[in-house]
N, C-alpha and C positions, 0 to 999 in steps of 0.2 A: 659321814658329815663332811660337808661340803668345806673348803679351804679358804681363807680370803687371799689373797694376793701377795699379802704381807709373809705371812705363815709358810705360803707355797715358796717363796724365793727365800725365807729362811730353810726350809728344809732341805730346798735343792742345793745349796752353799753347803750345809753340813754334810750330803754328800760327797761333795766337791773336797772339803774338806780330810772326808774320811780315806778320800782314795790318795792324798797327799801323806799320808805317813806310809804306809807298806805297801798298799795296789792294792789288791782283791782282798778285802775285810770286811766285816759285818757291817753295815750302816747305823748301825744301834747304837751308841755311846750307853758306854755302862752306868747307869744309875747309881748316886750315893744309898750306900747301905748295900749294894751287891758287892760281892766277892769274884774276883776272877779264879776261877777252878784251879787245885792243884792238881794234877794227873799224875803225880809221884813219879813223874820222870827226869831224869837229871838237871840240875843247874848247872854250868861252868862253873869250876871253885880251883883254888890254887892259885897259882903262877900264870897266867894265861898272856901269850905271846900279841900283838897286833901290829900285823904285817900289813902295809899301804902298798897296792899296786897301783902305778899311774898308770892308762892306756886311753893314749893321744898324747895332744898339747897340753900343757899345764905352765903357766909362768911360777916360776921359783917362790913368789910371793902367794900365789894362790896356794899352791902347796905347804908352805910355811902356816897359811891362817888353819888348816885341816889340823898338821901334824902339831902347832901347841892346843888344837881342842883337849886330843887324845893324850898328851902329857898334863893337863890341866885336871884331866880328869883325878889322878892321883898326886897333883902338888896343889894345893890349896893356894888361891891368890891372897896375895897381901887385905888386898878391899872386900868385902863381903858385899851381896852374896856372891857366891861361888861357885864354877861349875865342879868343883869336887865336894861341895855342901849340898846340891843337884843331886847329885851321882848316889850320896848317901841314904835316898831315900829306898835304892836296891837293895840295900842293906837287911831291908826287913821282908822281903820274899825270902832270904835266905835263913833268918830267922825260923820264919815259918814253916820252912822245911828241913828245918833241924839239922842243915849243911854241916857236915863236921868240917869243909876247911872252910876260912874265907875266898873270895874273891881277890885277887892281885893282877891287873893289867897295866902291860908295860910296853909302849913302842920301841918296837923292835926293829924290823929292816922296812926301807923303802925301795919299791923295783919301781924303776921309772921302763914302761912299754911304748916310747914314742913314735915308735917307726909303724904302727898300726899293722901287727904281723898278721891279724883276723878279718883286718878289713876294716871298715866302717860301720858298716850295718852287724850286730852280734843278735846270735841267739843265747836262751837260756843255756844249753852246753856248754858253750865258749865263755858266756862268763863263769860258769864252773870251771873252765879250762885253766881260762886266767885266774881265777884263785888259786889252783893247786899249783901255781907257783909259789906262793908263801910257804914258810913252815907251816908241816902239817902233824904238828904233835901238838898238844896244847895250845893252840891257836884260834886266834880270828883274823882269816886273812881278807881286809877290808879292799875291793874291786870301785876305782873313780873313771869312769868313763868323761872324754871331754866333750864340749860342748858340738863336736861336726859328727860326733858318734853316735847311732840309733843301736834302741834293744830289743827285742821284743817286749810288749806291752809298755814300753814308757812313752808317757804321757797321754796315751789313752786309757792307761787302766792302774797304772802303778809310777811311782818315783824312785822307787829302788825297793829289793825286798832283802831278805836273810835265809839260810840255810846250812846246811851240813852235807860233806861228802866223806866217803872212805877215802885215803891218802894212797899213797905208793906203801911197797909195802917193805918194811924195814925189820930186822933181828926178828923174820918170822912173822912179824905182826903186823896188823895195819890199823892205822891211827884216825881216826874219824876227826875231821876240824871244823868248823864254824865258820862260815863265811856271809859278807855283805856287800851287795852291792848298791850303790849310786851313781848317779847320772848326773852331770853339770846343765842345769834346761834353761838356761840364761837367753838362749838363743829358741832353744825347742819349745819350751811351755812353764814360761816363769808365772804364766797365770795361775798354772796347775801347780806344780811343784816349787817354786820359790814364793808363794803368800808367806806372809804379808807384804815381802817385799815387791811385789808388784801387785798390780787392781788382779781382783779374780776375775774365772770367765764368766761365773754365775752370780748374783746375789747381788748384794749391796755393793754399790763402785768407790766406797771411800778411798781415799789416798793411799796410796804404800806407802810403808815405812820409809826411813831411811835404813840402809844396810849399817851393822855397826864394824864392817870392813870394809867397805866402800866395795863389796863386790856380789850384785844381788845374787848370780848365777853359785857364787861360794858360799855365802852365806845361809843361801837354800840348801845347799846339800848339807853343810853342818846342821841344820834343823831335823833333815831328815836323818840323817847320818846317827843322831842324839837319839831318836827314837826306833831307831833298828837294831841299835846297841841297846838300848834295855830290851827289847823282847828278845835279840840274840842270848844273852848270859841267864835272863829267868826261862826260857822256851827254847832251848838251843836245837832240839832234835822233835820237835813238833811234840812231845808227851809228858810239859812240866805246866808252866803256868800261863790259861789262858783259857777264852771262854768262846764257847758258839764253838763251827765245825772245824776241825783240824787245817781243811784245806785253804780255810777262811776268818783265821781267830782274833781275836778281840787280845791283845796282848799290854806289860805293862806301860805303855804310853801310846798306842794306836789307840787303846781307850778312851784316850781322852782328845778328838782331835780338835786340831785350832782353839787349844786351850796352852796359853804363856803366861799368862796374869790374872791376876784376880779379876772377876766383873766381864771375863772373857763372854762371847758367843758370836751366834754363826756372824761371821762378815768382823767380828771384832777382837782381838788378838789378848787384849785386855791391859789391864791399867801397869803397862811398862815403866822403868827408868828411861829415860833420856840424856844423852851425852849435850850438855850446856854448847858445847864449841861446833860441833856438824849436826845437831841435830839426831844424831841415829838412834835408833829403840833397843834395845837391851835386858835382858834381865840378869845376867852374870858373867863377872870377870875371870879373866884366865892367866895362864901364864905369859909375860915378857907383853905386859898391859894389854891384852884382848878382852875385847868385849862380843858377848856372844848372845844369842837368843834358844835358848833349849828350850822344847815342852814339855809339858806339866809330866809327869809320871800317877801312875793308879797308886796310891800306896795302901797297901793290904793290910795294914795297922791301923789306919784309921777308914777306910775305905772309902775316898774322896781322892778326886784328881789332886794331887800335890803342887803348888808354885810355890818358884822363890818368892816372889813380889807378887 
């Protein structure tokens, strides 16, 4: 059946869309009433470490808006909602798989990389490289590349992705950790990876947001950052929870893309909070008064993409 117009530049935005949370994913958005598969393979549980590697530029204030996301995560703000009331909707993947510990993540070190020891242009190695600088026992060592730095496939196919490597090897053993990386595309492709805060390159040209950090290129990466940490801790070694082909999965919040608010759809972010005094869009407070925008999460309890607002 033939497309009309309308239809075609919705579809091709949820595309657009879909390649903004991890890169290479299924284009499908999971339907209410579907399940994303458990594959009975490990969650991250315990004590879990999160190491920031900086590599490039980064102003002390950019880094500052990242580093209270990831504390925010586990101290609830004063004002609700919250991105550790967010957070809690993982809670119930673990649930599900009858996790004997919980979940505990905690910032731990920050290695600032500024002297660009790889170059400028990285491949997928090197940024394995540069993770296995974090601790590598119970970790997730989280890789920001800045804004003069290229990756391979970012911003023609991916805005950062997640994975797992075997560590150095220590008392005999070697320790497998979790890692993620992101891309600052303020400069590269804030079309692609930083929406809503800038027009997309496809679809409907409404207005971008306002940043509720005054910084689109940061701000973006905290969006995706949010949605790489849930599929990192439920799918950490590609065989726990997620649906379609391993190499390609539908995970808990790539699921759901370009969904923030209620009434969301393609080209529309959905019905936000707004800060009265700058205008910026929001859905949850953090610590040391941040304002943030995270996406929806799948929640497997009720099997619907999850917002706060």
């Amino acid at each position: 059946m033939a497309l009309s117009a309308h239809k075609f530049l919705q579809l091709l935005l949820l595309v657009t869309l879909s390649h903004i949370s991890l890169g290479a994913r299924n284009l499908v958005q999971v339907q209410p009433g579907q399940l994303l598969q458990y594959h009975k393979g490990p969650l991250l549980s315990g004590k879990i470490s999160v190491n920031l590697i900086w590599y490039g530029n980064f102003k002390p204030s950019q880094r500052a808006i990242i580093s209270d996301f990831f504390t925010s995560l586990s101290n609830p703000a004063s004002t609700q909602p919250s991105v550790a009331t967010w957070w809690r909707t993982i809670e119930n993947y673990y649930l599900l798989a009858n996790a004997k510990r919980p979940l505990s993540l905690t910032l731990a070190n920050e290695i600032l990389d500024e002297a660009y020891p790889l170059g400028k242009k990285l491949t997928n190695k090197q940024i394995v490289q540069l993770a296995s600088k974090g601790q590598q026992k119970n970790a997730i060592n989280v890789v920001l590349t800045a804004t003069d730095v290229t990756v391979d496939g970012f911003c023609s196919s991916r805005c950062g992705t997640h994975g797992s490597d075997i560590g150095t090897q220590s008392g005999g053993k070697r320790s497998r950790f979790a890692y993620i990386w992101v891309g600052n595309s303020e400069t590269q492709c804030p079309g692609y990876c930083a929406w809503p805060f800038h027009q997309p390159v496809y679809g409907p040209q409404n207005p971008p947001l306002v940043a509720p950090n005054n910084d689109v290129g940061v701000d973006g990466m905290v969006t995706n950052l949010a949605s790489l940490l849930a599929g990192t801790v439920t799918n950490p070694f590609g065989n726990a929870f997620f649906q379609g082909e391993p190499e390609a999965p539908l995970e808990a919040s790539s699921a759901c893309p370009g969904v923030y608010g209620k009434g969301a759809y393609p080209g529309y972010a959905g019905d936000l909070l707004v800060d009265p005094t700058t205008g910026a869009s929001y859905n949850a407070h953090g610590v040391n008064g941040r304002k943030y925008l995270v996406p929806a999460i799948y929640d497997p309890k009720t099997a619907i993409c999850s917002t706060l607002v």
